[in-house]
C-alpha positions in Angstrom: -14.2 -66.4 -31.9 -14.3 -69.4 -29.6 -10.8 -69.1 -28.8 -11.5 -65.1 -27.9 -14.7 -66.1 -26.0 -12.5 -68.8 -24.1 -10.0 -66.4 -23.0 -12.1 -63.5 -21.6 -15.0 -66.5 -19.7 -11.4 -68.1 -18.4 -9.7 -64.6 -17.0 -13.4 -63.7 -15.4 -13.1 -67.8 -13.8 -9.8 -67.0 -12.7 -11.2 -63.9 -10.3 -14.0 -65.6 -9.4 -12.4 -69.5 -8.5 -9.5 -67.0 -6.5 -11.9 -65.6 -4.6 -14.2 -69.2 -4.0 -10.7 -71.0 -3.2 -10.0 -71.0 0.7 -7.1 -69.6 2.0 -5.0 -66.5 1.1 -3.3 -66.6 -2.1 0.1 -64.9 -3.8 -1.4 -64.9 -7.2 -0.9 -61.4 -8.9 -3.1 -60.2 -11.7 -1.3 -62.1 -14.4 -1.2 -65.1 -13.0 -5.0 -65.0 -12.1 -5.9 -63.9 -15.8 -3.5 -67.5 -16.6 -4.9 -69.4 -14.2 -8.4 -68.6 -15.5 -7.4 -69.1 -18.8 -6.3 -72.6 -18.3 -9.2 -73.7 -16.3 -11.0 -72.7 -19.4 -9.4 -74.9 -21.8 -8.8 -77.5 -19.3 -12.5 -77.9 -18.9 -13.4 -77.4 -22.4 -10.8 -80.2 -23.0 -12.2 -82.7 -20.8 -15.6 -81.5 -21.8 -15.1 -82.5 -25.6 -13.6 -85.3 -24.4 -16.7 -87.1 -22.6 -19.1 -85.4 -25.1 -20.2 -82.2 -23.4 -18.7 -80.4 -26.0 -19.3 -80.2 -29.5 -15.8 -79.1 -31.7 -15.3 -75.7 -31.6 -17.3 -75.2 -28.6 -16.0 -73.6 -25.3 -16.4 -74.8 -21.6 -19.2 -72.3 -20.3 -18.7 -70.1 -16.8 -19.2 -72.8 -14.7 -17.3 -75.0 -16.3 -14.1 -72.8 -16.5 -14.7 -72.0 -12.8 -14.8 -75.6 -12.2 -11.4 -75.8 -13.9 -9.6 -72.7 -12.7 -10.7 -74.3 -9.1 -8.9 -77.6 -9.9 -5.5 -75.9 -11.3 -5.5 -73.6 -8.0 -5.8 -76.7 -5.9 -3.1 -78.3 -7.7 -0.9 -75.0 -7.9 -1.4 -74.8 -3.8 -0.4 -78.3 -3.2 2.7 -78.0 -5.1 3.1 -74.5 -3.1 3.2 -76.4 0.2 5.3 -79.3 -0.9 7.7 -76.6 -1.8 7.7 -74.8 1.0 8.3 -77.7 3.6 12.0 -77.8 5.1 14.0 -80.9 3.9 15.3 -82.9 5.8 
């Protein structure tokens, strides 16, 4: 169940950190549900891993929100460094 319950808190983070982020973004409806899904168990990773977190135990709303924030700022940094002209 903590799998299942990461999943649908981290594709509900994923709309809500897409519409908190600044700026427009390309993200379609897959990528959004990902996105949240990632920033899920990205902060229920580094949650267990300072002791938030029992085992077995899920990063709450916030938390995943927090997380699906941090992957969209990464994802639109490596956006822009892509889409600069070499020279």
């Amino acid at each position: 169940m903590g799998l299942i319950w990461t999943i649908i808190v981290g594709f509900l983070a994923g709309v809500v950190a897409k519409f908190i982020f600044p700026g427009k973004e390309t993200m379609g409806f897959l990528m959004t549900t990902v996105l949240g899904i990632a920033g899920a168990l990205l902060a229920s990773f580094l949650g267990k891993a300072v002791g938030w977190y029992e085992p077995g135990q899920g990063a709450g709303f916030i938390g995943a929100i927090v997380g699906a924030l941090l992957l969209l700022w990464i994802y639109s940094k490596m956006q822009k460094k892509g889409a600069a002209p070499s020279a």
